[in-house]
Rosetta silent file (secondary structure, phi, psi, omega in degrees, C-alpha in Angstrom):
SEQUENCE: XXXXXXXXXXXXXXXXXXXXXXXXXXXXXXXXXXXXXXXXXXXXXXXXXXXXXXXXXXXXXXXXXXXXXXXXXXXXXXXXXXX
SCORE:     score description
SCORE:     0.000 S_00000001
   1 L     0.000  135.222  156.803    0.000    0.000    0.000 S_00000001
   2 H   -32.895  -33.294 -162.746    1.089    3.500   -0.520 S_00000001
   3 H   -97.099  -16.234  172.989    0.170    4.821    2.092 S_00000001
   4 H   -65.752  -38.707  174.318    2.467    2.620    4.371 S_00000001
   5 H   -27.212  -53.417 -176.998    5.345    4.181    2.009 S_00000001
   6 L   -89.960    0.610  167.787    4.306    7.555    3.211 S_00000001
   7 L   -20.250  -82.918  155.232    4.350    7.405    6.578 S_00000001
   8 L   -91.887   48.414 -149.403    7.373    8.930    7.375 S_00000001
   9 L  -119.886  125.568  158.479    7.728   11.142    4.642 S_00000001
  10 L  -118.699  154.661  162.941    8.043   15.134    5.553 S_00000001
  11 L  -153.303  170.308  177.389    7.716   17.694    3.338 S_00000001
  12 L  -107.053  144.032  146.846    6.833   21.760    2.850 S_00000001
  13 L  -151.047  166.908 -172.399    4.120   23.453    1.822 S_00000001
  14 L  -113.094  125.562  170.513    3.144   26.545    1.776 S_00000001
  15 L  -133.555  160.910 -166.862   -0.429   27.712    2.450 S_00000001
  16 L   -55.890 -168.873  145.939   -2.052   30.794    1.825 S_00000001
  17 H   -61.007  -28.082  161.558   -2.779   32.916    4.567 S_00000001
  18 H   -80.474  -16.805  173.784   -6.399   32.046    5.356 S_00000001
  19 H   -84.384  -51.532 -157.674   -6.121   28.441    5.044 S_00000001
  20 H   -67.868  -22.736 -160.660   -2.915   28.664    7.461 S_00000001
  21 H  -103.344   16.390  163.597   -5.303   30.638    9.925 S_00000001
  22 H  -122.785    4.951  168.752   -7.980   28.156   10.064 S_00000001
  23 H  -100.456  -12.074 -178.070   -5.564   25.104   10.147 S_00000001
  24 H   -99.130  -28.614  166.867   -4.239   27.290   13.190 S_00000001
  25 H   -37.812  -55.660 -176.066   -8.381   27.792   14.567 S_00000001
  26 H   -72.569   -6.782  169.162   -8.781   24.130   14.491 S_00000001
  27 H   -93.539    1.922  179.307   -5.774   23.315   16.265 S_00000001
  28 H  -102.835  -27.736  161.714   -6.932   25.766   19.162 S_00000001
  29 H   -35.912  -61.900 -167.577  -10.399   23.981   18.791 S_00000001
  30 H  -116.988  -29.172  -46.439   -9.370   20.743   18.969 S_00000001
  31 L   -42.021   60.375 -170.703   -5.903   20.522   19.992 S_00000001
  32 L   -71.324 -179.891  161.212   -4.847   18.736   16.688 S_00000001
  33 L  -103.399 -178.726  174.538   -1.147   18.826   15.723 S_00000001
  34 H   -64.739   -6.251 -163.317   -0.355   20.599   12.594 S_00000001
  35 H  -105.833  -33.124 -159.333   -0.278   17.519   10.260 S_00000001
  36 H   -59.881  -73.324 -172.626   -3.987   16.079   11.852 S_00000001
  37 H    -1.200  -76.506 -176.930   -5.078   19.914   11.083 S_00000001
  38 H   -44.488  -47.484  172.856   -4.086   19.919    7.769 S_00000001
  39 H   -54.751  -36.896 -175.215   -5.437   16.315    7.080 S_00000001
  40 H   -73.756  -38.611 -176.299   -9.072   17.216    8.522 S_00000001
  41 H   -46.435  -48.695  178.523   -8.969   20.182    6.159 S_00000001
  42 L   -83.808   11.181 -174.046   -8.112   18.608    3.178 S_00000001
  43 L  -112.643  -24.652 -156.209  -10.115   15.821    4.197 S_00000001
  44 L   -95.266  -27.499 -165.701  -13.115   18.066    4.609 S_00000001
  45 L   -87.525    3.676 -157.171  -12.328   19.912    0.954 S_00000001
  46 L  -105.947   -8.855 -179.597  -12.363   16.400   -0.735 S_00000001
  47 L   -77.937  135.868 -167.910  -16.334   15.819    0.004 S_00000001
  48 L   -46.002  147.603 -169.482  -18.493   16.164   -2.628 S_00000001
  49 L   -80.993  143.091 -172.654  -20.404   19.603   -2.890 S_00000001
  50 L   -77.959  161.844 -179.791  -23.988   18.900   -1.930 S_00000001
  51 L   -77.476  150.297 -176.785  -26.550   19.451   -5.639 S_00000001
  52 L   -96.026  139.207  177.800  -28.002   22.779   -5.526 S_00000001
  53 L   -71.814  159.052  162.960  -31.679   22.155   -6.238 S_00000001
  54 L   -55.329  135.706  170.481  -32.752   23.648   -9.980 S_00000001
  55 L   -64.572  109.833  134.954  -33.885   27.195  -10.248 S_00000001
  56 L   -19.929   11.562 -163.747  -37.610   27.634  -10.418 S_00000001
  57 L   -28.498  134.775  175.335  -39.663   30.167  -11.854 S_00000001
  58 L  -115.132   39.028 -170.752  -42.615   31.532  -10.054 S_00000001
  59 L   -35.331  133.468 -167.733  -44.248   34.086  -12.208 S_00000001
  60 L  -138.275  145.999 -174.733  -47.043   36.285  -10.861 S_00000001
  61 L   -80.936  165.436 -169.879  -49.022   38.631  -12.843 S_00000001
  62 L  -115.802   17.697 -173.941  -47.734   42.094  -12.971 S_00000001
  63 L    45.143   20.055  156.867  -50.951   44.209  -14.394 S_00000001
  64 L   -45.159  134.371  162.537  -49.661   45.282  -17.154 S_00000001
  65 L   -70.117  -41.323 -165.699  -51.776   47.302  -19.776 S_00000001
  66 L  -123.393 -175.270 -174.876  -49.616   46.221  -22.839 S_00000001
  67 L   -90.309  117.488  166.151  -47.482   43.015  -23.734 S_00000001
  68 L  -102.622   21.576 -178.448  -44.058   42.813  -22.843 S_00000001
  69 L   -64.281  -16.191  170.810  -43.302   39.571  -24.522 S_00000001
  70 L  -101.154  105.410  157.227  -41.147   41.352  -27.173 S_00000001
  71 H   -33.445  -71.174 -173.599  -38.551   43.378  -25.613 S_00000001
  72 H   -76.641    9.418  147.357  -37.742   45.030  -28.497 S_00000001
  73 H   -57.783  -62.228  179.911  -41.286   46.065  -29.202 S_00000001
  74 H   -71.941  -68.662 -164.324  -41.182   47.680  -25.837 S_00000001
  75 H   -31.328  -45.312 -167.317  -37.721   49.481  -25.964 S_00000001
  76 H   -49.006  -57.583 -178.779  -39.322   50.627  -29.373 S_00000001
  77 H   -84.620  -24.496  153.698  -41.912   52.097  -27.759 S_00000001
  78 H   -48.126  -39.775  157.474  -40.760   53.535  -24.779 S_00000001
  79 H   -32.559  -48.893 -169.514  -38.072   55.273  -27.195 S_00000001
  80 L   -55.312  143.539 -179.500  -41.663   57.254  -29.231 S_00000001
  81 L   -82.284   -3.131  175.376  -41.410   60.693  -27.744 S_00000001
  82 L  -106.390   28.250  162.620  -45.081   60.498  -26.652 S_00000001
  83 L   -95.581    0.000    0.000  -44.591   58.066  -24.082 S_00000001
């Protein structure tokens, strides 16, 4: 397995500044070390994003006098200087 492989393996990285200050919140949360920290984080960024339900329309009438299914009918006419 790989992962025995990696055990003792160190390395650097560099994280931005807000990810370094919430791997240092969660180790004053929980009292992780710096490696668990990192590991919940990234462990936390790897779950799938929940589905956003589909966008809806709910149309309601608006009382309009004229039709505003053509746009460019209305721009037209709002444009006429007797309007």
């Amino acid at each position: 397995m790989m992962r025995d492989n990696l055990v003792d393996m160190r390395t650097t990285v560099s994280l931005d500044p807000d990810v370094e200050a919430e791997v240092e919140r969660l180790r004053r949360a929980t009292g992780l070390g710096l490696s668990e920290a990192v590991n919940t984080l990234a462990r936390r960024g790897m779950v799938p994003a929940k589905q956003q339900a589909p966008y809806t329309m709910n149309p309601r009438p608006l009382g309009l006098k004229i039709d505003i299914t053509n746009v460019a009918e209305v721009l037209e006419m709002l444009d006429e200087p007797d309007h």
